[in-house]
N, C-alpha and C positions, 0 to 999 in steps of 0.2 A: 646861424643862418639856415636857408633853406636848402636840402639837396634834392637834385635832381637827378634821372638818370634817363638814358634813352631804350628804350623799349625797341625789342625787334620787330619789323613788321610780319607780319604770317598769315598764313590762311589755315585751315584743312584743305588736305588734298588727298584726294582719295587714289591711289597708285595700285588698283588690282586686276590680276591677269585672270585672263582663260581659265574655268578650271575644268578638267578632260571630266567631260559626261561620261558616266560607268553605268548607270539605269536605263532600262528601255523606257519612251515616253512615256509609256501608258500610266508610269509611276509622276507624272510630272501635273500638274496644274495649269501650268502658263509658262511663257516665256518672255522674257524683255528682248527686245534687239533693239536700240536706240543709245540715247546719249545720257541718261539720268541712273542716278545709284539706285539700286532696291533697297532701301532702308527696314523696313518691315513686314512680317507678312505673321498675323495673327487670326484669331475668329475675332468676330466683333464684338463689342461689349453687350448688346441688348439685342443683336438679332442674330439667325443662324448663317450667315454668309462670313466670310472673309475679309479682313483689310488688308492691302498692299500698298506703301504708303514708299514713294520716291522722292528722292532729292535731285535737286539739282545745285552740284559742290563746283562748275566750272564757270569762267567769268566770261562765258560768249553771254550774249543779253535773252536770246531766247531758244531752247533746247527743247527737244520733241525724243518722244519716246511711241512705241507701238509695242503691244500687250499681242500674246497669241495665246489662245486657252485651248486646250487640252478636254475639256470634257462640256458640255452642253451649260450655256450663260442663260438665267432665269430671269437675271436683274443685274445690272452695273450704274453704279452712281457716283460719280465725285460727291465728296463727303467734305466736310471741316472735321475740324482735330477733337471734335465730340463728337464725332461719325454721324453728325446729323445732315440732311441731303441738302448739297447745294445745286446739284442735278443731275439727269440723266445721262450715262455714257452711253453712247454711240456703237455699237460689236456689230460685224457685221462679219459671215464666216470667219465667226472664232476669234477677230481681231478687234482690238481698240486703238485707235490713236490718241496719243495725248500730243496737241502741240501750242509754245507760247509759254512754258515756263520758267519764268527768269530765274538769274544767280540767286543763289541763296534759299530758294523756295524751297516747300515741300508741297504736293498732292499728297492725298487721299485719297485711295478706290476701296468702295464698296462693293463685294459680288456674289452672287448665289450662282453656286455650281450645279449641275445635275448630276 
């Protein structure tokens, strides 16, 4: 006959604390203070700026996040996952808000620093 078994249910859950800043800013980029993981931060494939790319791992429906940069924004764009532009981000002294992105998602920012 057939066997069956029952599978446990799970998620990812991302469980990480604090970790004690030991750099002065000037060494820093940006900073997150919101609700979403920072999952990546590389150079971009074909242009000179940066990707920082967030998840959102918790099961409230919609999670916002705010970016604070560090050195003078050229350009910022939400991007797809071929960093090509889905549009303009918004920086307004130094900041960005991302809000509205549900469980499970990922963003994409594209940014040219000074």
């Amino acid at each position: 006959g057939v066997q069956t078994c029952a599978l446990p249910i799970s998620r990812l859950i991302f469980t990480l604390s604090d970790v004690p800043k030991t750099l002065p800013v000037s060494y820093g980029l940006f900073e997150t203070t919101g609700e979403l993981t920072l999952s990546v931060v590389k150079k971009a494939e074909e242009r000179e700026g940066i990707i920082i790319r967030l998840y959102s791992g918790n099961m409230q429906n919609e999670l916002s996040e705010k970016l604070t940069f560090f050195r003078d924004v050229r350009c910022a764009e939400l991007v797809d996952l071929k960093e090509e532009t889905k549009m303009k981000l918004k920086v307004e002294d130094g900041q960005a808000v991302i809000e509205g992105v549900g469980h499970s998602k990922f963003i994409t920012i594209y940014v040219e620093l000074g």
